[in-house]
C-alpha positions as CSV (number, residue, x, y, z in Angstrom):
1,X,24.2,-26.0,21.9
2,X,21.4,-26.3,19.1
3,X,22.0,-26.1,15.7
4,X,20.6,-22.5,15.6
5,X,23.1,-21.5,18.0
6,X,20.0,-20.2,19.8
7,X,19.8,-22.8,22.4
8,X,20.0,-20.0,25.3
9,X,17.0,-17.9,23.5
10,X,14.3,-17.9,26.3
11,X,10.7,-19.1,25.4
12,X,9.2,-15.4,25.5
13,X,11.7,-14.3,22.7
14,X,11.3,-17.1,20.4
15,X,7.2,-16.9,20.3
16,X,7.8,-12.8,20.2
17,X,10.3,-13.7,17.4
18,X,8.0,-16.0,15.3
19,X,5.3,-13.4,15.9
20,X,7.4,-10.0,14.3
21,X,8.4,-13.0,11.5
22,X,4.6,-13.6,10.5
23,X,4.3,-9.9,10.7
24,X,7.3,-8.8,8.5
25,X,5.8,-11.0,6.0
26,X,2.1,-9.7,6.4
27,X,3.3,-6.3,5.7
28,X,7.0,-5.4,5.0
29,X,6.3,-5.6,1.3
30,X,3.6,-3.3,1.4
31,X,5.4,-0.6,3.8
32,X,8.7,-0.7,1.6
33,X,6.3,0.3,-1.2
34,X,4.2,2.7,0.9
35,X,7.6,4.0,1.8
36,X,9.0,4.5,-1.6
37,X,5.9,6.1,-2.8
38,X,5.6,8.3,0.3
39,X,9.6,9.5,-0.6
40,X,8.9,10.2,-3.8
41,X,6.2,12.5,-3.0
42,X,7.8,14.0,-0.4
43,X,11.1,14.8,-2.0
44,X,8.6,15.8,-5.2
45,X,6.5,18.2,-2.6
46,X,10.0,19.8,-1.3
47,X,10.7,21.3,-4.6
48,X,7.5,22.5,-4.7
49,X,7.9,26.2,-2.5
50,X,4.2,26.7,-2.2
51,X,3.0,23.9,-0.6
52,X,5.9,23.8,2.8
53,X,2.9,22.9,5.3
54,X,2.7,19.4,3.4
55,X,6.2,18.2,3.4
56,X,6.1,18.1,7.7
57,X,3.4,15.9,7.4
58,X,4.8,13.4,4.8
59,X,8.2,13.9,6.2
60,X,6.3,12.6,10.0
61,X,3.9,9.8,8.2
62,X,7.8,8.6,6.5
63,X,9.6,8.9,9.8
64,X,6.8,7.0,11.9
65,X,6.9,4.0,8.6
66,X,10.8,3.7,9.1
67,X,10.4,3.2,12.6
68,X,7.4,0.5,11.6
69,X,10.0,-1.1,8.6
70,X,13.0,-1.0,11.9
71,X,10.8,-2.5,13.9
72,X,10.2,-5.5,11.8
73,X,13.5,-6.2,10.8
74,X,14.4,-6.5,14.5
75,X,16.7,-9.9,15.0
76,X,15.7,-12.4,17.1
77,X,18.4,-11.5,19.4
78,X,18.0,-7.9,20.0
79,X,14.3,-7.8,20.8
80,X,14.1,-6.5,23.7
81,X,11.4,-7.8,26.9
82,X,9.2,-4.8,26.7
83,X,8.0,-5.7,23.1
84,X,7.1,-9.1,24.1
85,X,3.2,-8.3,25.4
86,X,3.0,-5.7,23.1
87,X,3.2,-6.9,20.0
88,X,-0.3,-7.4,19.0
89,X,-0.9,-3.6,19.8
90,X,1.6,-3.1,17.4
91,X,0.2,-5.1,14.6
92,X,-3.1,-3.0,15.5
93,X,-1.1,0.5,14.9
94,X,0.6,-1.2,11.9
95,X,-2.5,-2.0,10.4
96,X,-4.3,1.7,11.3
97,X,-1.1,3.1,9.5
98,X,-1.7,0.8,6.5
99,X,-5.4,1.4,5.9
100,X,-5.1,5.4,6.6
101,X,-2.1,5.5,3.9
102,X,-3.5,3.0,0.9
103,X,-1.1,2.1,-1.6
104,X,-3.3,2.4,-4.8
105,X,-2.3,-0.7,-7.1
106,X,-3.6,-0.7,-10.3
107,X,-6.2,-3.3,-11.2
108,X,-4.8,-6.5,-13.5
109,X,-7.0,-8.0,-15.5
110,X,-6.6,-11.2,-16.8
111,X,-4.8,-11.1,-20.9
112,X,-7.2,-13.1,-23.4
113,X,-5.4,-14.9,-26.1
């Protein structure tokens, strides 16, 4: 057995592995963000009683980004065969989630001395 303990992983889930790894790095930290901004709105927007429409939109846009943040965290182990041609259509769906959300960061500027 290899060291990893992996030495029965096939070749499709390894490459499908190191692919959702580059991915989770791309854009976990900006989801988690996304997600804890989108929460705060959302629980801010349910104490709100005149705006109820709103909250079943945030409350589908945070459902469908902790699917996304589940999906990313998947272990090597438990990814299952179907994901493995369809990963760059999710990276696409990721990244149309992304740009239609924008986190707005505020703009650093360098500190003279």
């Amino acid at each position: 057995m290899a060291e990893s303990g992996q030495a029965d992983t096939p070749d499709w889930q390894e490459e499908a592995y190191q692919k959702l790894k580059a991915m989770k790095e791309l854009y976990l930290p900006n989801l988690i963000e996304m997600h804890q901004k989108l929460c705060h709105k959302l629980q801010k927007e349910e104490t709100d009683a005149q705006k109820p429409e709103g909250t079943g939109k945030l409350s589908m846009m945070k459902l469908y980004m902790e699917r996304i943040i589940a999906y990313l965290q998947v272990s090597k182990s438990n990814i299952p065969i179907t994901h493995r041609d369809k990963l760059s259509s999710y990276e696409k769906q990721i990244l149309g989630f992304i740009s239609s959300i924008k986190v707005e960061k505020p703009v650093s500027t360098p500190q003279q001395i």
